[in-house]
KEGU-253895 format. One line per 5 residues: their letters; for each residue x, y, z of C-alpha. Coordinates in Angstrom, 3 decimals, decimal comma. Each point is the difference from the previous one (the first is absolute). Layout:
<pts>
a> X Y Z  ...
</pts>
This chain:
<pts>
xxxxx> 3,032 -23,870 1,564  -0,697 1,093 3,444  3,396 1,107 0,434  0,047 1,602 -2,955  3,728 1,666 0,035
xxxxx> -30,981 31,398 -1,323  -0,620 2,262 -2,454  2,996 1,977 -1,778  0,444 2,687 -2,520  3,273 0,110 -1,934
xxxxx> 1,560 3,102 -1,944  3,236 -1,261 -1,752  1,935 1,396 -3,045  1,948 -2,718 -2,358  3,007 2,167 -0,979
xxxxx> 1,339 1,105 3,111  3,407 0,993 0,722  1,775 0,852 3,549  -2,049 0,337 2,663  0,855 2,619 2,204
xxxxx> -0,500 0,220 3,730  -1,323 -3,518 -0,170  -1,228 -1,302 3,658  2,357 -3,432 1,269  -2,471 -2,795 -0,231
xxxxx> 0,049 -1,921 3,052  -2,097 -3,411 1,005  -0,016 -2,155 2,567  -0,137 -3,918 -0,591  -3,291 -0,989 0,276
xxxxx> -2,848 -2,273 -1,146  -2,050 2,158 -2,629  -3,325 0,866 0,964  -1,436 -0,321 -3,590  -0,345 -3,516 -1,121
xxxxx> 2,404 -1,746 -1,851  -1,009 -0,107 -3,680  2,334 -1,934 -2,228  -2,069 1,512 -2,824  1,539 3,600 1,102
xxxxx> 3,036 -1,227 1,367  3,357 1,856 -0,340  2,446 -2,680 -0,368  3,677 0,390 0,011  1,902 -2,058 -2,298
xxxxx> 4,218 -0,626 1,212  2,663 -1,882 -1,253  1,117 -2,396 3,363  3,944 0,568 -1,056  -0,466 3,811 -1,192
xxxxx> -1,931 1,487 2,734  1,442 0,379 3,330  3,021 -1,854 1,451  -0,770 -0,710 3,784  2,737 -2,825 0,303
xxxxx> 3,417 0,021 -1,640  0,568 -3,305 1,185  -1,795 -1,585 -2,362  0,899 1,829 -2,997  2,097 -2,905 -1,817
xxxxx> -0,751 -3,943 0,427  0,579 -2,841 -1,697  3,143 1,620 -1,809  -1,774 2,250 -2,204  2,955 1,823 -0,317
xxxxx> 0,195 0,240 -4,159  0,602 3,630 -1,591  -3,680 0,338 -1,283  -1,681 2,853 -2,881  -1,100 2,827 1,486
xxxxx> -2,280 -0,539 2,846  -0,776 -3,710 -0,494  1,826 -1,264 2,532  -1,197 0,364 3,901  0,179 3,400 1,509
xxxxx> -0,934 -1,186 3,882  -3,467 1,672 -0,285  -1,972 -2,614 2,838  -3,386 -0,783 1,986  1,779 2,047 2,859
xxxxx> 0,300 2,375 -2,161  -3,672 0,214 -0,479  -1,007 -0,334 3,635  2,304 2,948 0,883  -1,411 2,659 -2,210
xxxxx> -3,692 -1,462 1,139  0,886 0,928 3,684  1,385 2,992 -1,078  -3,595 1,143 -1,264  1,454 0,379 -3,538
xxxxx> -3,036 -1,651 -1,246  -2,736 1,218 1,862  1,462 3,297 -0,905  -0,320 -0,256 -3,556  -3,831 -1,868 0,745
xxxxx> 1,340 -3,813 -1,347  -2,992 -2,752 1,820  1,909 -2,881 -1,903  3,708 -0,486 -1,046  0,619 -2,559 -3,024
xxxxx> 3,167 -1,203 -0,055  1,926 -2,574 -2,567  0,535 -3,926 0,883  2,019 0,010 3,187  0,738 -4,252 -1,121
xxxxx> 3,596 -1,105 -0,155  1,257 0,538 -3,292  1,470 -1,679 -2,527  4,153 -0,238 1,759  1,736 0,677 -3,611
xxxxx> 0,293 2,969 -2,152  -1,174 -0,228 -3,776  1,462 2,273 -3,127  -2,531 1,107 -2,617  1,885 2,273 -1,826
xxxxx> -0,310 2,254 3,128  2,881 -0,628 2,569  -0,814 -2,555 2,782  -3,152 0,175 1,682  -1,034 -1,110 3,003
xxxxx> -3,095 -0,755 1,009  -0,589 2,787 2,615  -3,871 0,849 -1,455  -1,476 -2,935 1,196  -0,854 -1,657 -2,658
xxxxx> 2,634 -2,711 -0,195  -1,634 -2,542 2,442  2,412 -2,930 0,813  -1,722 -1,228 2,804  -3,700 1,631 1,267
xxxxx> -0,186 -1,401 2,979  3,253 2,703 1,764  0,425 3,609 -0,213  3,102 0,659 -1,292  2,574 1,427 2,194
xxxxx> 0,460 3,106 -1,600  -3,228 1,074 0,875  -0,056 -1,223 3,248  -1,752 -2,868 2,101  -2,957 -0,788 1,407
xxxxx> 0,342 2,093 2,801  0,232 2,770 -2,294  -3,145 -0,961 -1,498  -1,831 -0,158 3,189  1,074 3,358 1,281
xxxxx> -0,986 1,415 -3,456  -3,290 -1,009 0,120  -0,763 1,142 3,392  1,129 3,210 -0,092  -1,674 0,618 -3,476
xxxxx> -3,007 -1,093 1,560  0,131 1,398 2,965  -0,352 3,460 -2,192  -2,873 -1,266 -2,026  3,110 -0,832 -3,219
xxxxx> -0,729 -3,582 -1,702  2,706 -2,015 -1,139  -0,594 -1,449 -3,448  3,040 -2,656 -1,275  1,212 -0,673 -3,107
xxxxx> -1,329 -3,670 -1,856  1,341 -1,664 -2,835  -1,163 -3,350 -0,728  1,061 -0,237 -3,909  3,710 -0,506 0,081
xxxxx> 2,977 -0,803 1,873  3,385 2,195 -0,288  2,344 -0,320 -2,637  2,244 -2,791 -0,549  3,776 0,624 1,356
xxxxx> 2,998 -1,511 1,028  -1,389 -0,364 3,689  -3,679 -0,276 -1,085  -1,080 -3,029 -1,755  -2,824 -0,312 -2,125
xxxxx> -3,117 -1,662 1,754  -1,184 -3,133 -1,223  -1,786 -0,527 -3,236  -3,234 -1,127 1,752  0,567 3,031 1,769
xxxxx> 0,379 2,936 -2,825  0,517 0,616 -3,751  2,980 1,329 -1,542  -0,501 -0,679 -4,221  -2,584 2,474 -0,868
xxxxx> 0,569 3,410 0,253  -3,302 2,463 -0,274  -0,973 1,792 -3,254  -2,773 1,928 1,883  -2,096 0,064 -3,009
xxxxx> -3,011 -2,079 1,099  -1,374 -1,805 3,363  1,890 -3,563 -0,166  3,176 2,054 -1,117  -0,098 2,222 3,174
xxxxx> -1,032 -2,539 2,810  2,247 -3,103 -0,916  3,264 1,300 -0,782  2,587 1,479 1,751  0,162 4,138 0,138
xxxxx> 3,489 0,050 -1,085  3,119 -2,361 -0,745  1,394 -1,666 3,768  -3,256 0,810 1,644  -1,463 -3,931 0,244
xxxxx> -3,744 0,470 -0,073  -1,831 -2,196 3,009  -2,277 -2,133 -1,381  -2,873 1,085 1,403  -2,527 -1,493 -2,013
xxxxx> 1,129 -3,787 0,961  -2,724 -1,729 2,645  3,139 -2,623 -0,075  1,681 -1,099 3,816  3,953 0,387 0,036
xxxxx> 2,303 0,428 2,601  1,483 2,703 1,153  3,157 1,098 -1,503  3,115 -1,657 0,945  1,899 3,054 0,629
xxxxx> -2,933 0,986 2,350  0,557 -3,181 1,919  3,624 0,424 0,563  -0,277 3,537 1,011  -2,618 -1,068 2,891
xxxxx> 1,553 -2,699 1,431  3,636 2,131 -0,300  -2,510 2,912 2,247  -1,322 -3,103 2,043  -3,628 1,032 -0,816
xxxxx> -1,041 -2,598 -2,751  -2,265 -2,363 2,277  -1,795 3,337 1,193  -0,137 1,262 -3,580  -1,363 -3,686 -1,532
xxxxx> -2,238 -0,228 3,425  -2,027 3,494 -1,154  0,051 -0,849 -3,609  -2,096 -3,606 1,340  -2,139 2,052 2,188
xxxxx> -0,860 2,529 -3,670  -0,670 -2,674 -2,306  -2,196 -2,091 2,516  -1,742 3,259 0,833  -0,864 0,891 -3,629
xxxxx> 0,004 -3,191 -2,187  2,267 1,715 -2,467  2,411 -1,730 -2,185  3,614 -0,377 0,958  0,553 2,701 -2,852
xxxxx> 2,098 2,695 -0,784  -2,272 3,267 0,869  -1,580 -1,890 2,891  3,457 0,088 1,729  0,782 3,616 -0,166
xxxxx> -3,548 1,247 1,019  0,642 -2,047 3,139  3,321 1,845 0,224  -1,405 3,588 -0,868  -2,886 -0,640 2,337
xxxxx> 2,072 -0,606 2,815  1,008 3,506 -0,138  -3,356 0,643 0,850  -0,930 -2,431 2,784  3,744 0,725 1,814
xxxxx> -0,076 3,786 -0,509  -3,530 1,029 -0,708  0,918 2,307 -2,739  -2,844 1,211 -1,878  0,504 -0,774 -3,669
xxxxx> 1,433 -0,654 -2,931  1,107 1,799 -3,488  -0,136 -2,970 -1,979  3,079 0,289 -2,986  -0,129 -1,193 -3,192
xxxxx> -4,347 -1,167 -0,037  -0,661 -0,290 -3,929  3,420 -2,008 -0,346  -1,811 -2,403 2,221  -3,669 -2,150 -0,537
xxxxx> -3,128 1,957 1,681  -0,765 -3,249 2,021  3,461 0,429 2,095  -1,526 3,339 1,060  -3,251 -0,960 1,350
xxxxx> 1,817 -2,698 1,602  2,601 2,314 1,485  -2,570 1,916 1,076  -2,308 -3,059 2,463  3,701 -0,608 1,442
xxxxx> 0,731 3,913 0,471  -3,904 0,604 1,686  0,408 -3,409 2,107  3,744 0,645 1,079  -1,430 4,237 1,186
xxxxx> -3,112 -1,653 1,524  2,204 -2,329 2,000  2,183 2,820 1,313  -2,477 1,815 1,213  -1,470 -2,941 2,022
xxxxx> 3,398 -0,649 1,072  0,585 3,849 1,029  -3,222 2,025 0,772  2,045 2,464 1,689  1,797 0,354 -2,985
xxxxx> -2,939 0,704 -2,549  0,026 3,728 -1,390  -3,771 -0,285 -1,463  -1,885 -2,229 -2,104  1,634 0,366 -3,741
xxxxx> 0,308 -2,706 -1,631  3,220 -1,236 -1,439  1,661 2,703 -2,456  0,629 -1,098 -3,437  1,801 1,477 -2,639
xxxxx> 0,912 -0,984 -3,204  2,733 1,261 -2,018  -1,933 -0,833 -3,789  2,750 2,021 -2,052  -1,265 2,301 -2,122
xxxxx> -3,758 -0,562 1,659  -1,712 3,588 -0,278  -2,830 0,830 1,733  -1,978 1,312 -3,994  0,097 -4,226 -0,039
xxxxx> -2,234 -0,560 2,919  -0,061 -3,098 1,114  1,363 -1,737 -2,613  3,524 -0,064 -1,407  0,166 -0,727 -3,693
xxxxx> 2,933 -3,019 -0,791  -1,082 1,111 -4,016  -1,657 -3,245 0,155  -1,346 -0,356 3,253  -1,276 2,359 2,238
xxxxx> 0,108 -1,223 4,091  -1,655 2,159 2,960  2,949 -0,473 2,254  -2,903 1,482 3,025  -2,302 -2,530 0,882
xxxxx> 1,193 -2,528 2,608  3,661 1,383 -0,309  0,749 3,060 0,631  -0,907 3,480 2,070  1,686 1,961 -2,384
xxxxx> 1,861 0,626 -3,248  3,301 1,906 -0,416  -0,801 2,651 -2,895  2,287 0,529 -2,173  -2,075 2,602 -1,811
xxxxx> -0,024 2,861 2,723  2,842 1,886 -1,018  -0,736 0,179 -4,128  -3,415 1,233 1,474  1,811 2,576 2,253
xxxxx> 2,098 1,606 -2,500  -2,661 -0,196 -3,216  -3,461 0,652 1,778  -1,358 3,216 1,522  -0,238 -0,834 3,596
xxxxx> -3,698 0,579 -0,661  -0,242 -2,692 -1,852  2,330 -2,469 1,719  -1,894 -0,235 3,128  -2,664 -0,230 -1,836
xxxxx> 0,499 -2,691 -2,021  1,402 -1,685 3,143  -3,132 0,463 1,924  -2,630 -1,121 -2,633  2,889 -3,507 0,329
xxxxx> 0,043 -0,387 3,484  -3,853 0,276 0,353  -1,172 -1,762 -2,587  2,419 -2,908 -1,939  2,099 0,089 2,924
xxxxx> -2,547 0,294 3,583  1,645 -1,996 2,845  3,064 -0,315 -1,415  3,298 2,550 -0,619  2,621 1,079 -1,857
xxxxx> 3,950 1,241 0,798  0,770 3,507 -1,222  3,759 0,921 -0,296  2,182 2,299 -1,774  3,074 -2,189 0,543
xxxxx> 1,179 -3,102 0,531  2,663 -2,680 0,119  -0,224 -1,579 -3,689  -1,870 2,858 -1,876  2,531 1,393 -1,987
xxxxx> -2,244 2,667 -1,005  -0,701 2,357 3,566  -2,074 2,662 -0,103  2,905 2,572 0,827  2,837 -1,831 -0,037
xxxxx> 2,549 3,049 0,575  -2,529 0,813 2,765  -0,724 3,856 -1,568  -3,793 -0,562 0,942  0,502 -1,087 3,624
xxxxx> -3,032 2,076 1,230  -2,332 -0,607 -3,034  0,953 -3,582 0,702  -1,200 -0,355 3,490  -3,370 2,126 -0,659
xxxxx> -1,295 -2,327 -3,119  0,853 -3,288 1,685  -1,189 0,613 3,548  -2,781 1,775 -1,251  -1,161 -2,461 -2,377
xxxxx> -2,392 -2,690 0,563  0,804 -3,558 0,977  2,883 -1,122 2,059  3,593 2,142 -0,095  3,480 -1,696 -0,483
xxxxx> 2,541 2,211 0,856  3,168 -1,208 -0,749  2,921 0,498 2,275  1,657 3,267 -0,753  -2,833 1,211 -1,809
xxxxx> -1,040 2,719 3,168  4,006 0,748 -0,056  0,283 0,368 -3,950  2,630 -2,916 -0,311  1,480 0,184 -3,791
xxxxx> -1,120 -2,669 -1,958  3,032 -0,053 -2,354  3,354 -1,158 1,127  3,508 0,243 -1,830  1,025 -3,241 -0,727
xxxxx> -3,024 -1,762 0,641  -1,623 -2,375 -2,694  -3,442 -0,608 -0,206  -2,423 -0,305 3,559  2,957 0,831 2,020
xxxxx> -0,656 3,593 -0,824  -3,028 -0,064 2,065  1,462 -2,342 3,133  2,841 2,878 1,164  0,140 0,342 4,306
xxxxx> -2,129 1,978 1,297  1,404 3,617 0,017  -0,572 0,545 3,499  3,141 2,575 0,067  -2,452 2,020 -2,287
xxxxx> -2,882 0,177 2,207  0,645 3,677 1,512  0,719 1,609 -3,456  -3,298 -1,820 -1,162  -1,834 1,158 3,495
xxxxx> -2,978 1,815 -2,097  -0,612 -2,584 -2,156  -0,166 -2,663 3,041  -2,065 2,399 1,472  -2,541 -0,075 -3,040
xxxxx> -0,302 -3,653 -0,305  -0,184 -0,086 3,820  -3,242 2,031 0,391  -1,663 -1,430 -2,821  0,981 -3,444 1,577
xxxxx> -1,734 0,590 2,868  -2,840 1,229 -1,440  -0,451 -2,749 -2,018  0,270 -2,627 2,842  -1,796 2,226 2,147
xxxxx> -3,203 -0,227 -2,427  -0,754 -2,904 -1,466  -2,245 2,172 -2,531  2,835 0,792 -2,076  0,946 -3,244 -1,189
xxxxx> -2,925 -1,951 0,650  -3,283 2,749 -0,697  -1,968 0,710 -1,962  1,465 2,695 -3,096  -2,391 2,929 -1,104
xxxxx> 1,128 2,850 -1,507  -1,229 3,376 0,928  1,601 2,438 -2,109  2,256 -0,265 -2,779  1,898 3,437 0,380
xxxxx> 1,145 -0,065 2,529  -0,194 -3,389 0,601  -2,223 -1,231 2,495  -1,360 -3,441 1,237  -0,743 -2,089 3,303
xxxxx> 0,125 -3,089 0,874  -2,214 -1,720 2,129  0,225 -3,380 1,619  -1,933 -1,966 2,263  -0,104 -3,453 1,498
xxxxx> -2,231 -1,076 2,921  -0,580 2,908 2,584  3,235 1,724 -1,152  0,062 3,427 -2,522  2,923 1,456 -1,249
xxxxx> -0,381 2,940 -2,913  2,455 2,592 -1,596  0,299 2,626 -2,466  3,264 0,409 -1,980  0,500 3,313 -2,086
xxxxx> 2,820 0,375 -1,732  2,503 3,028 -1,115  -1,136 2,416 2,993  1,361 3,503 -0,110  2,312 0,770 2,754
xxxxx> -1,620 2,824 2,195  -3,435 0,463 0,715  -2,382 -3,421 -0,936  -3,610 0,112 -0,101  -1,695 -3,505 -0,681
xxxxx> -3,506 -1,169 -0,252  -0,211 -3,521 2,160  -3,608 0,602 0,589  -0,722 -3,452 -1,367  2,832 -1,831 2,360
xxxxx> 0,230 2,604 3,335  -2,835 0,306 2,650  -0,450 3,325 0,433  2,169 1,453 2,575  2,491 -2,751 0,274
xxxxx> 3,386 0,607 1,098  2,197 -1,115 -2,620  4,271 -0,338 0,366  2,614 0,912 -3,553  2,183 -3,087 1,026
xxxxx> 2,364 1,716 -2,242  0,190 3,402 1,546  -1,378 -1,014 3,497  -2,575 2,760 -0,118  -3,580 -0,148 1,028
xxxxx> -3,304 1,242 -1,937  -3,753 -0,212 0,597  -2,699 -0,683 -2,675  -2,409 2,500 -0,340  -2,549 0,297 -2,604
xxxxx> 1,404 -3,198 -1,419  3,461 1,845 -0,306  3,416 -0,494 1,385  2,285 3,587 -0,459  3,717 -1,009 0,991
xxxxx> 3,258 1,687 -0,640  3,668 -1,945 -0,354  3,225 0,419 -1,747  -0,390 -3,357 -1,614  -1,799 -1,258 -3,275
xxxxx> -0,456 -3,209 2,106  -3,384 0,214 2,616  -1,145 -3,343 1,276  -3,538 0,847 1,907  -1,335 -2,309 2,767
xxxx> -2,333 0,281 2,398  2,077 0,947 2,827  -0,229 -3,264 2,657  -0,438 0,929 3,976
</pts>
């Protein structure tokens, strides 16, 4: 596979509208000086077809040319994409330190009809063969140039891993093997052995991940290679894996090798995991030793290529895993911590119900006494939208400010979904089901949305700027109006803020005797104006209902 194709004090309101006389915010790619915390990190979450199309050359291959539903069928969206809006500075602008994007593997080469049109598998999640990227993302070279210019302004690159199931079944996609997957029993969700050995829906065959048995590959795998003129290369690495680790020829053990490539070739820096409970626990841990061995070998391989000394980000996507649960999610009979020896973090689904039915008080909170406690080392994935919850926070995007302010705010880490800092409409005529929430990216909307961009854009940066927001310590201060810091520390490094919340536009006068040495020079990021504390008092006066304090850097 080798070829493979400070200390801060915030003043924010949550109901703002149009900001007026709003400064440009302008960056220059760089390395952050803060370090990296994926605890705190603000994580952007694209569609690879519906984000940015850098090459129109690659927009159609092998003749997916069927009238599909409304958007299910490719839209040219591609790693180059991607790479071109990360040179641009788009991301640094709007503070993003790691970019999640979905399976760039060649998909399935069919289309299938569910009662929706014919769909194509342009999210990813289709897999006919792991070991290429599929040309309507791009190649390898892509891939390459996408990681170095992330990292080269302190962005991550986390990819997209499925391990439970091939694509559909078409006319050009055969089913795999019987050794190979399950096709007979559908899942019925209501307990453990009815979730994990099953397929998720009809024409998805299930891997059988749970078999320790040696088969061969697939035979439509075999003829593909040796049709590229890559199978001896291909078989030669596979030897080299299983003589390395003393696994079984089975199933899972193959497509770890494959995902983990990605890792040793590219040196991205993690994973979101899809579809963990509908697979055993043990293929996580195990996913894991190949994931920390496969990042530990890169970085011998490429010292001058190693950001810092994270660890290998993992991220599982536990649906319907809230952070209330802990540790543990509940199967009804069976409860599995999905943490230990697997994974860095948990998506959480819960987030948004707790955003629009919790005082704000309360929600970060609750979400500090978790993180601290049940939760220490460990994190969870905030987000207000995504690409299969049919349930968004704001899906007609009326709350586009409000949005931005309770997520980036919050602690733990931040998904922002693409389109979320440009109010993207989450509801599209025509569309059936999760296609509502996969349109392009309205880029041709970006000027009329300009203050709303410009929100999420200064909050971004404060946010990667400070690890303290995501990753300290919660304690609330005052309850009207509302006022906390955060605090974290590791080794010789400090970072603190203060948040308040719903500031009065005008004159400000704020206590931050407990965060400000006394005559400190602090900057309003928002406004750009300076103030000094005295007598444990900052006095500063802006149009805006947004300040964002910190002590002003020489």
């Amino acid at each position: 596979m080798k070829r493979i194709v400070a200390i801060t004090l915030i003043l924010i309101t949550l109901n703002c509208k149009e900001q007026p006389n709003k400064p440009k915010v302008t960056t220059s790619p760089s390395v952050e000086k803060a370090p990296f915390v994926w605890e705190g990190a603000n994580i952007y979450f694209l569609l690879t077809d519906r984000f940015n199309n850098g090459d129109t050359s690659n927009d159609i291959n092998f003749d997916r040319t069927k009238e599909t539903g409304v958007l299910r069928g490719f839209e040219g969206g591609d790693i180059k994409g991607v790479t071109q809006k990360v040179k641009e500075g788009y991301f640094t602008d709007l503070g993003i330190n790691a970019i999640w994007m979905t399976p760039i593997v060649e998909q399935i080469h069919g289309a299938t009809d569910e009662g929706t049109g014919n769909t194509y598998g342009f999210h990813g999640y289709w897999a006919k063969d792991w070991t290429s990227i599929d040309p309507n993302y791009g190649t390898a070279a892509d891939l390459h140039e996408l990681v170095k210019e992330a990292h080269a302004r302190g962005i991550r690159i986390v990819l997209d891993a499925v391990i439970n199931h091939t694509g559909p079944v078409t006319d050009k996609d055969p089913v795999w093997p019987e050794e190979w997957v399950r096709t007979d029993k559908q899942c019925s969700y209501d307990n453990y052995e009815n979730t994990v050995s099953c397929t998720l829906v009809a024409n998805l065959p299930d891997i059988r991940t749970e078999s320790n048995d040696n088969v061969d590959l697939p035979p439509q795998l075999v003829e593909k290679w040796k049709a590229e003129g890559r199978y001896e290369q291909e078989m030669a690495e596979l030897d080299a894996f299983f003589e390395r680790t003393g696994h079984p020829r089975a199933p899972r053990f193959y497509i770890m090798k494959w995902l983990t490539d990605y890792i040793t070739e590219f040196g991205i820096d993690g994973y979101r995991c899809d579809t963990v409970k509908h697979t055993e626990p043990f293929v996580w841990e195990e996913f894991k030793t190949e994931c920390d061995y496969a990042f530990a070998e890169f970085k011998a391989n490429n010292p001058d290529k190693v950001l810092d000394d994270n660890e290998f980000y993992l991220v599982g996507e536990v649906y319907n895993y809230g952070i209330s649960s802990g540790k543990a999610f509940d199967f009804g009979d069976k409860k599995v911590n999905y943490f230990d020896d697997m994974f860095t973090s948990q998506i959480n689904f819960e987030f948004k119900w707790n955003a629009a039915q919790m005082k704000i008080q309360n929600l970060y909170t609750k979400y500090n006494q978790k993180l601290q406690a049940d939760l220490k080392g460990y994190g969870v994935l905030n987000y207000m939208s995504s690409h299969d919850d049919s349930s968004p926070f704001d899906p007609l995007r009326e709350k586009p400010f409000e949005t931005g302010t309770k997520l980036l705010l919050a602690p733990g880490a931040s998904q922002v979904y693409y389109g979320d800092e440009l109010a993207r409409i989450l509801k599209v005529e025509g569309a059936k089901g999760d296609a509502n929430l996969r349109s392009f990216m309205n880029w041709e909307e970006q000027e009329a949305n300009e203050a709303i961009l410009t929100h999420w854009q200064k909050l971004g940066q404060f946010r990667a700027k400070h690890p303290a927001v995501g990753a300290g310590v919660h304690k609330q201060i005052s309850s009207s109006p509302f006022v906390f810091s955060r605090i974290y520390q590791k080794g010789n490094y400090k970072d603190a803020v203060v948040v308040v919340l719903n500031a009065k536009k005008g004159k400000k006068v704020i206590d931050v005797s407990g965060a400000f040495e006394e005559g400190s020079t602090v900057l309003d990021a928002y406004s750009q104006r300076e103030a000094t504390v005295n007598e444990g008092k900052v006095e500063l006066t802006s149009d805006f209902d947004i300040v964002l304090l910190e002590i002003k850097q020489s």
